[in-house]
DONU-6038 format. One record per residue (C-alpha): residue number from 1; x, y, z; residue in one letter. Coordinates in Angstrom, 1 decimal. Example, Ala and Ser with C-alpha at 12.3 -4.5 7.8 and 13.67 -1.06 7.14 Angstrom:
% residues 2
{1,{12.3,-4.5,7.8},A}
{2,{13.7,-1.1,7.1},S}
//
This chain:
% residues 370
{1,{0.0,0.0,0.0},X}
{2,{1.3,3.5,-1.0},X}
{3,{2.2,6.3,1.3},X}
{4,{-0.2,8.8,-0.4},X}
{5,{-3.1,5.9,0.2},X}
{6,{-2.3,5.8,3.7},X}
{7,{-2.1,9.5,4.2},X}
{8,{-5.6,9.5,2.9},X}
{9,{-7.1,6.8,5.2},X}
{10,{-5.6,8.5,8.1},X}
{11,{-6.9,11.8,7.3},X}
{12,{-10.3,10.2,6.6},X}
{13,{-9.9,8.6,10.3},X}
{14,{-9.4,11.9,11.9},X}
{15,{-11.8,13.6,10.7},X}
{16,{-14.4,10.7,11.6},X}
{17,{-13.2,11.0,14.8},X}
{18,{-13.3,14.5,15.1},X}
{19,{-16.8,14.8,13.9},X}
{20,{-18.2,12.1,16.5},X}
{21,{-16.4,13.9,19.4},X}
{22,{-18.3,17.4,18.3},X}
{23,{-21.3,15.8,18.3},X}
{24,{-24.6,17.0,16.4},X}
{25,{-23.6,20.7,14.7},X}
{26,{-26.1,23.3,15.9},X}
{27,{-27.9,25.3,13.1},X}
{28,{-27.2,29.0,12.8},X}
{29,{-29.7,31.1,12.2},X}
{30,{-29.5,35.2,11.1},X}
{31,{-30.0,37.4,14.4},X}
{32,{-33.2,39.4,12.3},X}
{33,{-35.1,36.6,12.4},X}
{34,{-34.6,35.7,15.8},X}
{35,{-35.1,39.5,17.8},X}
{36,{-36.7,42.8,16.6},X}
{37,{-35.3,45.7,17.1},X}
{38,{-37.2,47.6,19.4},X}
{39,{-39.0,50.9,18.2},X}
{40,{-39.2,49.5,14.7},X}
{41,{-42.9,48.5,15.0},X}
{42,{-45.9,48.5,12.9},X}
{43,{-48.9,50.6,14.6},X}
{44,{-52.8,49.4,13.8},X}
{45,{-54.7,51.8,11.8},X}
{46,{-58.8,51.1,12.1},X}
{47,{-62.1,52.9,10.1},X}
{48,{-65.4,53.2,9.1},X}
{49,{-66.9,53.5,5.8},X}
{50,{-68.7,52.3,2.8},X}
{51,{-68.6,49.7,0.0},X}
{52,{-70.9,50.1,-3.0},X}
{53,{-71.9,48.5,-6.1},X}
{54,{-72.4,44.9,-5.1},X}
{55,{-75.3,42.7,-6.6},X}
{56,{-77.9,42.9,-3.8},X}
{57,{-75.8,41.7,-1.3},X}
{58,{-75.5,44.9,0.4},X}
{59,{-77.5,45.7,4.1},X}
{60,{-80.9,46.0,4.3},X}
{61,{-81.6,49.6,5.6},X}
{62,{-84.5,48.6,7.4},X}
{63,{-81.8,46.4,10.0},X}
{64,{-79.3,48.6,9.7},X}
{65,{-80.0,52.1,10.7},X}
{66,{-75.8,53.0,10.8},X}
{67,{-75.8,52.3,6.8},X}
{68,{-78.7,54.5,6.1},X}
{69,{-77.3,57.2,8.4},X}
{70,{-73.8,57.0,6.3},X}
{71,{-75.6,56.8,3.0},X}
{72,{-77.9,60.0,4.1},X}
{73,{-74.4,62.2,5.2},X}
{74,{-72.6,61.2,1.9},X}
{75,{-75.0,61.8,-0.3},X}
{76,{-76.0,65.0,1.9},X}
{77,{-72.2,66.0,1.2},X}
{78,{-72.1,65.6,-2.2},X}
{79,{-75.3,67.9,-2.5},X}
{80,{-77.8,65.3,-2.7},X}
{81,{-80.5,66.2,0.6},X}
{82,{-83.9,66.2,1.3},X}
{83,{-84.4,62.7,0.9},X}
{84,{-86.8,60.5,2.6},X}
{85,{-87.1,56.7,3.8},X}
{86,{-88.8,55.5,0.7},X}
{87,{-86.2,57.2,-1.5},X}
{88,{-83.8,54.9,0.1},X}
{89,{-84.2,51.2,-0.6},X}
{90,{-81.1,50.1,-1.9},X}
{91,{-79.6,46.6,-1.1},X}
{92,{-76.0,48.0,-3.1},X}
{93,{-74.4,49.2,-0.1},X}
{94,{-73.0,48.0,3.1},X}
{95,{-71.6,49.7,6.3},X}
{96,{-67.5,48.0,6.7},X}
{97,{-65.1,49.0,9.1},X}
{98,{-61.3,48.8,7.4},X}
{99,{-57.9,47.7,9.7},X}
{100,{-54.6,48.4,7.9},X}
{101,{-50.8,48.0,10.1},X}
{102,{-48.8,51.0,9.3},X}
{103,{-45.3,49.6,9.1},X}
{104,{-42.8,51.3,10.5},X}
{105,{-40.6,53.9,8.6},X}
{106,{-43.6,54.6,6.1},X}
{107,{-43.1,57.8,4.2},X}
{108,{-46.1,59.6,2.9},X}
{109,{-47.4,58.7,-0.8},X}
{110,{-46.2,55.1,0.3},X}
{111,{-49.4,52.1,-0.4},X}
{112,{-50.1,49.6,2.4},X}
{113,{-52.7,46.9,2.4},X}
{114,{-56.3,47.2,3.7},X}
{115,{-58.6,44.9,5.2},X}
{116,{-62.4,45.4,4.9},X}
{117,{-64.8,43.1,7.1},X}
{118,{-68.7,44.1,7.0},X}
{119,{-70.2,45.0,9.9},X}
{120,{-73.9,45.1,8.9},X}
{121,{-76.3,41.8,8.0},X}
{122,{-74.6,42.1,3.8},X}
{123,{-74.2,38.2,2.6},X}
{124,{-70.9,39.4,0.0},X}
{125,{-68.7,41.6,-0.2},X}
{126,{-67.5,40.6,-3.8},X}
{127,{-67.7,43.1,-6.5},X}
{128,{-67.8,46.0,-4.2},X}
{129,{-65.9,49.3,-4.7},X}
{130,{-64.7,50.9,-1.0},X}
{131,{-65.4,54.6,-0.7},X}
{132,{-62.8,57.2,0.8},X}
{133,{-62.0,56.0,4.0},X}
{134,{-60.3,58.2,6.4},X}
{135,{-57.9,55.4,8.9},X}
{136,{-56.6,56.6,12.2},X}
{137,{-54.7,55.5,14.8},X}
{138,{-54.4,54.7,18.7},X}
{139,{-54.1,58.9,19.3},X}
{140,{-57.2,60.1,17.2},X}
{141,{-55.2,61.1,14.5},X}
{142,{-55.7,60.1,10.6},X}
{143,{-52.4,58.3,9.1},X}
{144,{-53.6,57.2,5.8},X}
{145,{-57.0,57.5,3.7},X}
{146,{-58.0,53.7,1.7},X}
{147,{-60.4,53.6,-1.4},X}
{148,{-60.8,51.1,-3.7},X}
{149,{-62.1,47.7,-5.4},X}
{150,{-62.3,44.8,-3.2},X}
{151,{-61.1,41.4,-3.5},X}
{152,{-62.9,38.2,-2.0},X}
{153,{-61.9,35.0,-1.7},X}
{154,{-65.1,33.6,-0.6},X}
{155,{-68.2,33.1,-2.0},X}
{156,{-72.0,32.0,-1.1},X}
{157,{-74.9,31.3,-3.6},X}
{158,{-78.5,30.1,-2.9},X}
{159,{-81.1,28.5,-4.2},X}
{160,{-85.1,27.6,-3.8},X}
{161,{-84.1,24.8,-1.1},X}
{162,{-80.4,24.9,-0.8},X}
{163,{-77.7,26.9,-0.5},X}
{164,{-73.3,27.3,0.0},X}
{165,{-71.1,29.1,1.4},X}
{166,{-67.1,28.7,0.7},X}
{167,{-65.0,30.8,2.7},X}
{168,{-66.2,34.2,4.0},X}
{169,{-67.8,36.4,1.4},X}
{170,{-68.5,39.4,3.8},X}
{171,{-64.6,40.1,4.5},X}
{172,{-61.7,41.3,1.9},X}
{173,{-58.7,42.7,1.2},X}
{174,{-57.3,45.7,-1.5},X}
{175,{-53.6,45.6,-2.2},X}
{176,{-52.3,48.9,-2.0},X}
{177,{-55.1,50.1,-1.1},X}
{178,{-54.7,53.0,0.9},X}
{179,{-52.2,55.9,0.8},X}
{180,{-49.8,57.2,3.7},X}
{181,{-50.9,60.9,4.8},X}
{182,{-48.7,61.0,7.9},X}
{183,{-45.5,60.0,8.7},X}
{184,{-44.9,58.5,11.9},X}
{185,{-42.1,60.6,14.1},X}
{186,{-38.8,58.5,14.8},X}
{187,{-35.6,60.0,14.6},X}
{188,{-32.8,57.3,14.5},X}
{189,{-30.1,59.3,14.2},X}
{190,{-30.4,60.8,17.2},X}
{191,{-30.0,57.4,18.9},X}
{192,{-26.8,56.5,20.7},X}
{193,{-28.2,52.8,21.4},X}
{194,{-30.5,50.3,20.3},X}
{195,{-32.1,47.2,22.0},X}
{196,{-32.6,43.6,20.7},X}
{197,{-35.7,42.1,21.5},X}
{198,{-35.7,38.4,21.6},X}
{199,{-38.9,36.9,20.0},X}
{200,{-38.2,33.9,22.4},X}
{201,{-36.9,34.9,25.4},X}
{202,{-33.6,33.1,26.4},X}
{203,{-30.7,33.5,28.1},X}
{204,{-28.2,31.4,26.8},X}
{205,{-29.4,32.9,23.3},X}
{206,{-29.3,36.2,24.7},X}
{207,{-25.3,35.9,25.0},X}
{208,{-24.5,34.2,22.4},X}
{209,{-25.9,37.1,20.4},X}
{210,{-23.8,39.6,22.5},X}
{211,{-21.2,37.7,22.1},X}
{212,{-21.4,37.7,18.3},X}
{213,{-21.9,41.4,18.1},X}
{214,{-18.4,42.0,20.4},X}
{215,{-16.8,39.6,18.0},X}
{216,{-17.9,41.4,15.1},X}
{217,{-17.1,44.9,16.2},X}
{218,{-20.7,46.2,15.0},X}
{219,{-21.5,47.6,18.2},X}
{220,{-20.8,47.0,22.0},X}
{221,{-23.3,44.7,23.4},X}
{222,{-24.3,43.6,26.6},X}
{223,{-27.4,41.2,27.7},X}
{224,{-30.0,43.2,30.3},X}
{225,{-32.2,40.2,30.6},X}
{226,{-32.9,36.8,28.8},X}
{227,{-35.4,38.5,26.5},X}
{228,{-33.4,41.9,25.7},X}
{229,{-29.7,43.1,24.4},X}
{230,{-28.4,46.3,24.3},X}
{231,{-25.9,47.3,21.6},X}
{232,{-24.4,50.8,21.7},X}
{233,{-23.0,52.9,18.6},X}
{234,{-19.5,51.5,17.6},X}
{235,{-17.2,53.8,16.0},X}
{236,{-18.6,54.5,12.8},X}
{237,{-21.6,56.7,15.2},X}
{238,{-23.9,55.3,12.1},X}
{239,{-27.1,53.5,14.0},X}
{240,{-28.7,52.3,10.4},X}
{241,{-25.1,50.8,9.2},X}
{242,{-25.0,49.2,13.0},X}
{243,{-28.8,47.7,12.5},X}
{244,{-27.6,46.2,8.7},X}
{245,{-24.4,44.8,10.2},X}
{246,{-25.9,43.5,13.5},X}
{247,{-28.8,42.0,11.3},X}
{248,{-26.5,39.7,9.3},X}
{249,{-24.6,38.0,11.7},X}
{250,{-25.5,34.7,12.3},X}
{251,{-25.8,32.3,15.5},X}
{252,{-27.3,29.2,16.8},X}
{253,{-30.0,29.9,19.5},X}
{254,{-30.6,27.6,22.1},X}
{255,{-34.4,25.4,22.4},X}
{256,{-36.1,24.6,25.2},X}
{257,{-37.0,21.1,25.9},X}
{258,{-40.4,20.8,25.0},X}
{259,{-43.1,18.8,23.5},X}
{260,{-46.0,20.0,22.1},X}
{261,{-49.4,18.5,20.9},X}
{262,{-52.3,19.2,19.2},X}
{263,{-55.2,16.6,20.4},X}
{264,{-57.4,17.6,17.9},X}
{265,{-55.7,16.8,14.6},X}
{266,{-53.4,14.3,16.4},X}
{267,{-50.0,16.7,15.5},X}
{268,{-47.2,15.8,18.3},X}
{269,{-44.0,18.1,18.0},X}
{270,{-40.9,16.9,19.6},X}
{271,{-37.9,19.2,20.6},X}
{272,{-34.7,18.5,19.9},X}
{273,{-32.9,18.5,23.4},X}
{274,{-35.9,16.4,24.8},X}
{275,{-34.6,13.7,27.5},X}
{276,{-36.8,10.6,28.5},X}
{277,{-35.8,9.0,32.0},X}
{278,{-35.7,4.7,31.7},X}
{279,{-39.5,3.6,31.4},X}
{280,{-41.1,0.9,30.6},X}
{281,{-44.2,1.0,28.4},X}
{282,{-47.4,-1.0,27.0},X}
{283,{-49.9,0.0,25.1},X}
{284,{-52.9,-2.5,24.7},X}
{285,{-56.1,-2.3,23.7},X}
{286,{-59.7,-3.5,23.9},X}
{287,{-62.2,-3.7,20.5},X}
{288,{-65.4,-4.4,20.6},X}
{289,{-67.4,-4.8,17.5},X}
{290,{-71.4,-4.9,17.4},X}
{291,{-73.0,-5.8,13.5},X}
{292,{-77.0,-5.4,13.7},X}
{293,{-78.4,-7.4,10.5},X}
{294,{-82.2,-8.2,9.7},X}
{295,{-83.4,-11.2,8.7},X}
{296,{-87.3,-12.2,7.0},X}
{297,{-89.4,-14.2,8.8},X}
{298,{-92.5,-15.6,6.4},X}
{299,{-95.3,-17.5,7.4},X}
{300,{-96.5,-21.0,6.8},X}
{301,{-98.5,-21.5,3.6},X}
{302,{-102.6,-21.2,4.1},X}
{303,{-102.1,-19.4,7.1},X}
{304,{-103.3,-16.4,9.6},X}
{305,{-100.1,-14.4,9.7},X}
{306,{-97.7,-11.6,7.8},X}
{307,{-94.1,-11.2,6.9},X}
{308,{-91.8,-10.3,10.3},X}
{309,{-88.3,-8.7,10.0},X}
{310,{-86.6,-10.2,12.6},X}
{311,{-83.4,-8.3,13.8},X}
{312,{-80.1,-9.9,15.0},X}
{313,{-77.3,-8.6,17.1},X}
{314,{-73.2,-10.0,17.1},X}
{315,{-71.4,-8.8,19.3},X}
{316,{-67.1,-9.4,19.1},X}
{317,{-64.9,-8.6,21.8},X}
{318,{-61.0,-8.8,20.7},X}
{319,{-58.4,-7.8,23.5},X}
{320,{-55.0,-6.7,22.4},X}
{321,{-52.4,-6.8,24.1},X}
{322,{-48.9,-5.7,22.6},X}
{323,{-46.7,-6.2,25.6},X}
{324,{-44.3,-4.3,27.3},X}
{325,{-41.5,-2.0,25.2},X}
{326,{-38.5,-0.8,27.4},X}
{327,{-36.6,2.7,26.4},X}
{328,{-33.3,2.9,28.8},X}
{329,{-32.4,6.0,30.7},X}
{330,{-31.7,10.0,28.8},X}
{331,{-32.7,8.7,25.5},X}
{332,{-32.7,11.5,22.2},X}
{333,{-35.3,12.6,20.4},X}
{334,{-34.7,9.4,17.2},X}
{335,{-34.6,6.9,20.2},X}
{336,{-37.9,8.0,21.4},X}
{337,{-39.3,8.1,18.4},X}
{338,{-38.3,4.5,17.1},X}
{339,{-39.4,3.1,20.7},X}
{340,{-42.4,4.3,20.3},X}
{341,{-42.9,3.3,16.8},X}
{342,{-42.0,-0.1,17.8},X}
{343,{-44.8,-0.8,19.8},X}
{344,{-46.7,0.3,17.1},X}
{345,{-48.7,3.2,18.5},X}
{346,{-50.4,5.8,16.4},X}
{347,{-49.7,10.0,16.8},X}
{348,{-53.4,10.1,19.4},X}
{349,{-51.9,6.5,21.5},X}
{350,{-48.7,8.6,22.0},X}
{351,{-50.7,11.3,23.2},X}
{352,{-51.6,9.5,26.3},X}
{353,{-48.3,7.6,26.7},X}
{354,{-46.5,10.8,26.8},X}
{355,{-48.9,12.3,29.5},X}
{356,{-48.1,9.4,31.9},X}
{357,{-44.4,9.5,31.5},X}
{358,{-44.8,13.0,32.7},X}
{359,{-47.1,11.7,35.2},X}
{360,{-44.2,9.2,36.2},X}
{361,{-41.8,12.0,36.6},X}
{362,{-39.9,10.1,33.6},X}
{363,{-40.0,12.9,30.9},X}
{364,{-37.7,16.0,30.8},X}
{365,{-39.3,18.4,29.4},X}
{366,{-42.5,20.6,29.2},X}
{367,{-45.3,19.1,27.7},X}
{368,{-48.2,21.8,26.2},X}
{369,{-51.5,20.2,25.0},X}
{370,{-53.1,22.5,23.1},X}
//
């Protein structure tokens, strides 16, 4: 055997061995989509108006006295007065109130998205054109004014005897559908320091982000709490250079041991770092079957008597019973998984079983049922 060949296997050997003494590599992940910086937030934007043109699918006026009130001050507005309650008997119009999120750093002219939900007794919104809408915020005051035609994804149509419904009809959305009128104040540049917000608070996390930001030389950074980080101007004194740098790096936050289930669709999530103490389990089962069937009895020939429908009842009882599977002491996640799989349990049986090895004290983690 060469020299060169043996070189090779060696190296291959090391490096085996080096990667089984690391152990499992943790995944990094970019610090932006793990914290937000604080300030940089969207603020909800809420209004009233009114959506016309729809195919009689509008609010009747005699149920909704709100959407005859609007329709009376528009049209009174736009010189149209005088009118009374018999001049008024459209089903084209409906009363809506419209939510938008104004994201942060919007400049005025900029479009954001609108939301329009009914809030009269219309059946669809589809086809309907949004009037001027005025949308304020929290403090009274009007950011952005919305207008425009409304998308729907849902639908409902009725007949004589039947009807359907697919979706929701009576809520919608505009793209760009409203235009910024005022800017919300924030002057970054007059900041000296920013703070991370975790979106899961952690502490081990927490430092390992300071710790990547010092190492970096974006900022100087130090951990205030397991949910927050504060990173002060480095030397450039440039706060939106600091947020793009600081934004990039990357690091590999740390999970908590959990488990989490959903009972009603049966959907079991298992952390990574979940630990199960040595256990033993069975799961067994009893089936009982019941099958009704009918059978003709028919009278004698020349004879008082009619045709009986006799019913009969079999009942099967069938007792399973799969025996006991053992899983050893500080198992991983894969041998949990495969030890439960080989009792041959279904995602609603594990439900259960993992409720009474917390019960037993035997599983290391939190468990939410949700």
């Amino acid at each position: 055997m060469s020299q060169t060949l043996l070189r090779r296997i060696a190296h291959a050997f090391c490096g085996l061995v080096l990667a089984l003494a690391c152990g499992p590599v943790l995944a990094e992940v970019r610090i932006k989509d793990i914290v937000f910086f604080e300030g940089t937030r969207g603020n909800q934007l809420i209004g009233y108006g009114l959506v016309v043109g729809l195919d009689g699918t509008g609010d009747r006026l005699r149920n909704s006295t709100f959407t005859r009130r609007s329709i009376e001050g528009m049209l009174d507005r736009l010189g149209v007065g005088n009118l009374t309650d018999d001049d008024l008997r459209t089903e084209n119009t409906a009363a809506v109130m419209v939510t938008a999120t104004l994201p942060p750093f919007a400049r005025r002219g900029s479009e954001i998205d609108i939301a329009v939900s009914s809030l009269g007794d219309a059946t669809s919104l589809r086809g309907g054109t949004l009037l001027v809408t005025p949308l304020t915020g929290a403090d009274g005051q009007i950011y952005a004014v919305g207008q425009g035609a409304i998308a729907v994804a849902g639908f409902s149509a009725a007949g004589m005897a039947a009807s359907v419904t697919e979706g929701v009809p009576t809520t919608g959305r505009i793209e760009n559908g409203a235009i910024v009128e005022q800017e919300v104040g924030f002057e970054m540049s007059a900041m000296n320091s920013m703070r991370l917000a975790l979106r899961v608070a952690d502490a081990t996390t927490a430092q390992r982000i300071a710790d990547a930001i010092n190492r970096s030389g974006a900022g100087r950074a130090r951990v205030l709490d397991p949910g927050t980080v504060e990173v002060g101007l480095g030397d450039k004194n440039d706060m939106p250079g600091m947020m793009a740098a600081i934004e990039q790096l990357a690091v590999a936050p740390d999970m908590l041991a959990k488990v989490v289930v959903d009972a009603k669709s049966g959907t079991i999530v298992i952390g990574e770092n979940v630990r199960i103490g040595e256990v033993a389990i069975s799961q067994g089962g009893l089936t009982i079957s019941v099958r009704d069937t009918a059978s003709v009895s028919q009278p004698e020939p020349i004879s008082i008597g009619g045709t009986v429908v006799v019913p009969e009842t079999e009942i099967e009882v069938i007792e399973r019973d799969s025996g006991f599977a053992v899983i050893e002491g500080d198992v991983s996640l894969r041998e949990l998984v495969d030890g439960l799989n080989a009792i041959g349990v279904t995602a609603r049986q594990t439900t259960s079983i993992l409720q009474a090895i917390k019960a037993a004290g035997a599983l290391h983690a939190d468990l939410e049922i949700l």
